[in-house]
N, C-alpha and C positions, 0 to 999 in steps of 0.2 A: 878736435876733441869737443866733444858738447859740455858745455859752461852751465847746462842747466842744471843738473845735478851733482854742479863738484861738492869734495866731503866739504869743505870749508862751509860755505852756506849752509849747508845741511847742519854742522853742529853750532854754528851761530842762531840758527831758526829754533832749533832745541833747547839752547840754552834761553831766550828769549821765552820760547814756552814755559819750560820749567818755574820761570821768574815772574811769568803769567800768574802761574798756579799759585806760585806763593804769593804773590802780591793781594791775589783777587780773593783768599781761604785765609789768608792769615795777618793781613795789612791794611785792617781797613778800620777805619774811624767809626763809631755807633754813635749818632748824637737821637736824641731825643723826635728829631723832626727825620733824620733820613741816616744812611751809612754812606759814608764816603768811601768810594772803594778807586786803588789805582794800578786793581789790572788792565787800563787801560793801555798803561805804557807801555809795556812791551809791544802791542798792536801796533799802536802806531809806529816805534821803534823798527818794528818790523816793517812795516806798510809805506813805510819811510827809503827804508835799502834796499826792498826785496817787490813792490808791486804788492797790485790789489789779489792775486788770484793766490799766493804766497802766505799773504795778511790774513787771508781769508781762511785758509786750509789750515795756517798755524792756530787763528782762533780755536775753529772747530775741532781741531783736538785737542786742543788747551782746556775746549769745554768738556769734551768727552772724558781726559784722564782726568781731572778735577775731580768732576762727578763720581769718576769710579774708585778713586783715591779717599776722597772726602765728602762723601754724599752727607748733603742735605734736606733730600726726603728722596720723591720717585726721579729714577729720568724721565726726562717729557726732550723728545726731541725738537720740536720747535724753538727750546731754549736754541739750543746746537745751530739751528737755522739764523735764528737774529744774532748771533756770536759771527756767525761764517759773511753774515752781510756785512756786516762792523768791521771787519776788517778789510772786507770791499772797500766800500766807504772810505775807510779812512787814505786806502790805496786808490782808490782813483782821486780823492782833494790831494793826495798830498804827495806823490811817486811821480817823481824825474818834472817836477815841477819847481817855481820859485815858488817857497813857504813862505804866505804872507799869513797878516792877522785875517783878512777875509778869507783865504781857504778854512783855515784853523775854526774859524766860527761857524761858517757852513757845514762843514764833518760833525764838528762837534753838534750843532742843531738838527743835521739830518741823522743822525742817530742819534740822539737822545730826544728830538721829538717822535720821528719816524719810526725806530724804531725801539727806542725801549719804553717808552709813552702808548706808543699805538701798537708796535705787535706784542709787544711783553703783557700789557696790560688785556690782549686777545689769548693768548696762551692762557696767563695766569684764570681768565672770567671757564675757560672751558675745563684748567683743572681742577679748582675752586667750584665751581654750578651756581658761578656767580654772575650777577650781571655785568658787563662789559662797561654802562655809566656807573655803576656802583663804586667799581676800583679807582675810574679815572679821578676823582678829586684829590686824595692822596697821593696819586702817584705825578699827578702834575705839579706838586709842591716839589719833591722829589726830584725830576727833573729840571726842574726851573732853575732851584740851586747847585744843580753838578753843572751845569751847561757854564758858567763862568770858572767853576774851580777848574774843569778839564781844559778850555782855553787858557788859562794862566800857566797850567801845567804842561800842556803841552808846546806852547811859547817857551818856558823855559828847559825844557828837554832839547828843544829844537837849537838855542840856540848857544845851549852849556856842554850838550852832548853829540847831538848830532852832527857839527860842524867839527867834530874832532873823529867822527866815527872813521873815515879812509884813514886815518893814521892809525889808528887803534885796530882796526882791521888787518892793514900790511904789519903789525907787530907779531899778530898773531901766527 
């Protein structure tokens, strides 16, 4: 029997999305300097049990229905694009490996400088008709300060939730 597609996964991967959507449209912090947002977690949660190529696909639809659910101006599918790498990312730092605080920093830096600093800020300059150094100053503020909250957070996901996840999973 192929294990790839059993239902189990499949409605684990969903529900994870679905908590995407809501975390990332409806759960987020506004401060005056950036928005704290923790649709991350489920990525990783995901990217965690399931691989980068998993992590990946769950993003990118997580970005698609989002957008179609709850749009926030046009699609621009590039977003879709740095969503679907993000979960790359975070599946190859952190799938069938030991989580340490160095993978968690590294994931965390190469997608939030790589790429929602540098491709976000490429996206945004072409649908904007703005220049590409124009955005970067603000958006490097912005970065600078997620890149510690999402280590903290994904440290304590990792080690309040995740290590309980096969038991929680055979319950199911």
């Amino acid at each position: 029997m192929n294990k790839r597609f059993d239902v189990k996964k499949l409605v684990q991967i969903s529900l994870l999305i679905a908590l995407q959507i809501i975390l990332t449209r409806f759960c987020s912090i506004q401060t005056p300097i950036v928005r704290i947002g923790f649709g991350f977690v489920p990525v990783v949660v995901t990217a965690i049990m399931y691989g980068p190529i998993c992590a990946g696909v769950a993003n990118g639809i997580a970005d698609i229905i989002g957008t179609i659910l709850f749009p926030t101006g046009a699609y621009f599918p590039g977003f879709t694009l740095t969503a679907i790498l993000s979960g790359v990312i975070y599946g190859v730092f952190l799938y069938k490996k030991p989580i340490t605080w160095a993978r968690i920093i590294g994931a965390s830096i190469a997608i939030n400088i790589g790429l929602n600093l540098c491709l976000n800020t490429y996206w945004l300059s072409i649908l904007m008709g703005k220049g590409f150094m124009a955005l970067l100053p603000t958006r490097i503020m912005k970065e600078l300060i997620m890149i510690p909250i999402k280590v903290i957070i994904i440290g304590i996901v990792w080690k309040k939730i995740i290590i309980k996840l096969p038991k929680f999973s055979q319950a199911i």
